[in-house]
matplotlib code that plots the C-alpha trace (Angstrom):
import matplotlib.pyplot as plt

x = [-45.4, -43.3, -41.2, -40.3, -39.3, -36.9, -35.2, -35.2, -33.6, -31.2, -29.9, -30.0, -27.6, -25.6, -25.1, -24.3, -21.5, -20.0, -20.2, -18.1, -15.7, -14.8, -14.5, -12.2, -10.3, -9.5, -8.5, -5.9, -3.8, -0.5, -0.2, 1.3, 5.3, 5.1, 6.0, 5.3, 8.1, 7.6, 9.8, 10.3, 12.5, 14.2, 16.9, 20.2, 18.1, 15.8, 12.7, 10.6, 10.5, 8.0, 8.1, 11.5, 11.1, 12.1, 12.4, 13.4, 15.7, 17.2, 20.9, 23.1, 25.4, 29.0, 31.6, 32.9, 29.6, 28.3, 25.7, 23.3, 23.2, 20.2, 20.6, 18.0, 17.6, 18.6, 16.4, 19.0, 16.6, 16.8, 20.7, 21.4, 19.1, 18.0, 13.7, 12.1, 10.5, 8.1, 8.4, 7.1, 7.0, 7.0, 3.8, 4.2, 5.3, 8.4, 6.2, 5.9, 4.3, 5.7, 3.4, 3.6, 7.3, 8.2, 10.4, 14.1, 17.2, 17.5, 18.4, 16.2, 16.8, 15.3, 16.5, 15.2, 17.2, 18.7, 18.0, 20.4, 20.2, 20.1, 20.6, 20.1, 20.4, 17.1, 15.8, 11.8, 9.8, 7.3, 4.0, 6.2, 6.1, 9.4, 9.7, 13.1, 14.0, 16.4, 18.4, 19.1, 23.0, 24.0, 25.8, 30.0, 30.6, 33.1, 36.0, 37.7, 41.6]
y = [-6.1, -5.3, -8.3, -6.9, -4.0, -4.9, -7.4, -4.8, -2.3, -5.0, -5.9, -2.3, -1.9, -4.8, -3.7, -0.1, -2.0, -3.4, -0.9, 1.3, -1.1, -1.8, 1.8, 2.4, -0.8, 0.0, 3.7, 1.9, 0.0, 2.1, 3.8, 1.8, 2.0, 2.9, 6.1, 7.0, 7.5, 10.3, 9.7, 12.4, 10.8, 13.1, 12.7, 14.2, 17.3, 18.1, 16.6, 14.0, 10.4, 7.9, 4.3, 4.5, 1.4, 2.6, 0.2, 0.7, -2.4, -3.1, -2.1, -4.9, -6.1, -5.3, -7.7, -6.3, -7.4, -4.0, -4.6, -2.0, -3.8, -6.1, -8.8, -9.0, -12.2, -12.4, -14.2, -15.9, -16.1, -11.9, -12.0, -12.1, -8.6, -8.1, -8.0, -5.2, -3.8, -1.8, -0.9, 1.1, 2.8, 6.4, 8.1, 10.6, 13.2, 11.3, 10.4, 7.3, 6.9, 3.7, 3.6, 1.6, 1.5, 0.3, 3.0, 2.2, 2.9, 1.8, 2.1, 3.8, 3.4, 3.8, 2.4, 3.0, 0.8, 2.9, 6.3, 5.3, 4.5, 6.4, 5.5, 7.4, 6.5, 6.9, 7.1, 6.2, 7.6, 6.3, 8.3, 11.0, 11.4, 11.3, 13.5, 12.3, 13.9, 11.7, 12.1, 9.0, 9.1, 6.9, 3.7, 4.1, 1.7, -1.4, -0.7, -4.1, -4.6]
z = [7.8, 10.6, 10.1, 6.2, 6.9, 9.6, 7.0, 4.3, 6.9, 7.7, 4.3, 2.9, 6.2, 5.2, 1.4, 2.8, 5.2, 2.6, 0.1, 2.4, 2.7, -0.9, -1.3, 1.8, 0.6, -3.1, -1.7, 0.9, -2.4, -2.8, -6.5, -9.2, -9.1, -13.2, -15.2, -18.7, -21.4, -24.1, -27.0, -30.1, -33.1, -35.6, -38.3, -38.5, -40.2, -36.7, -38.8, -36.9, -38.1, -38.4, -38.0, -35.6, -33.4, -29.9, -27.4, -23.3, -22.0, -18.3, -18.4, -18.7, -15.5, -15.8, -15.9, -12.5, -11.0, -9.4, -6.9, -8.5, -11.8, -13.2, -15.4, -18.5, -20.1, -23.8, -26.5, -28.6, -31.8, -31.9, -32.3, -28.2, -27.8, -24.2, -24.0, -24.2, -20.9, -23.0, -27.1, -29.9, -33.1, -34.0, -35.0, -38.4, -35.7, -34.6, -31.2, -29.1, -25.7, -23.7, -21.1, -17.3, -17.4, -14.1, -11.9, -12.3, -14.7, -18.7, -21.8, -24.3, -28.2, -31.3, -34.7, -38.1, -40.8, -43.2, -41.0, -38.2, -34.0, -31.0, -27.3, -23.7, -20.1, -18.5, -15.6, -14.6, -11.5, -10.6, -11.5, -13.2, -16.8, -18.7, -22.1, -24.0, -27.8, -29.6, -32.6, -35.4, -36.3, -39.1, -37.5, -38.0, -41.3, -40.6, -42.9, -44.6, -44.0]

ax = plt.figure().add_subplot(projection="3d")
ax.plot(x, y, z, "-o")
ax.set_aspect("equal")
plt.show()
């Protein structure tokens, strides 16, 4: 009898060990480098819109090469768009939440066909929560001549 409970003290000392361990361990991992992005859509009026796509893209590199700037790749079957690092669509109260955006600087937009676009610079920190109202201006008409 002896003998048992020397091997159950053992193994319930081992499984404490380790249990320890895995806690200490997934404590030690750094945060995720990812911010949330709170978007509110309205019309020219100030009323919210629904079903604005909104979409956050990497800026595009200039043609004088700055060393800051990141170069997206383009899918060539969506008209030569950049890929979206994160998208949605607006809720009935003109809301999106683009969630684990990864820290850094974009472009935010939201388009509605036949309500208009809007664009911002943004900026994402990581673990900081970003709230960002925009406001859908009919696109400038091309005039023939």
């Amino acid at each position: 009898m002896n003998r048992v409970s020397t091997f159950a003290a053992s193994v319930f000392g081992l499984v404490l060990v380790l249990a320890v361990a895995q806690a200490v361990r997934a404590d030690d991992q750094p945060p995720a480098a990812t911010g949330t992005v709170s978007v509110t859509v309205s019309d020219k009026d100030g009323k919210p819109v629904q079903g604005v796509t909104v979409r956050v893209t990497a800026h595009k590199q200039s043609a004088k090469g700055d060393k800051g700037a990141t170069t997206q790749p383009t899918d060539a079957a969506a008209g030569g768009k950049a890929d979206p690092i994160a998208s949605g669509t607006t809720d009935a109260d003109g809301k999106a939440t683009l969630q684990s955006v990864p820290a850094g600087d974009y472009n935010l937009s939201a388009n509605l066909k036949g309500q208009g676009t809007a664009r911002q610079k943004i900026t994402v920190k990581a673990g900081e929560p970003l709230s960002v109202d925009l406001k859908l201006a009919a696109k400038a008409s091309k005039k023939a001549g």
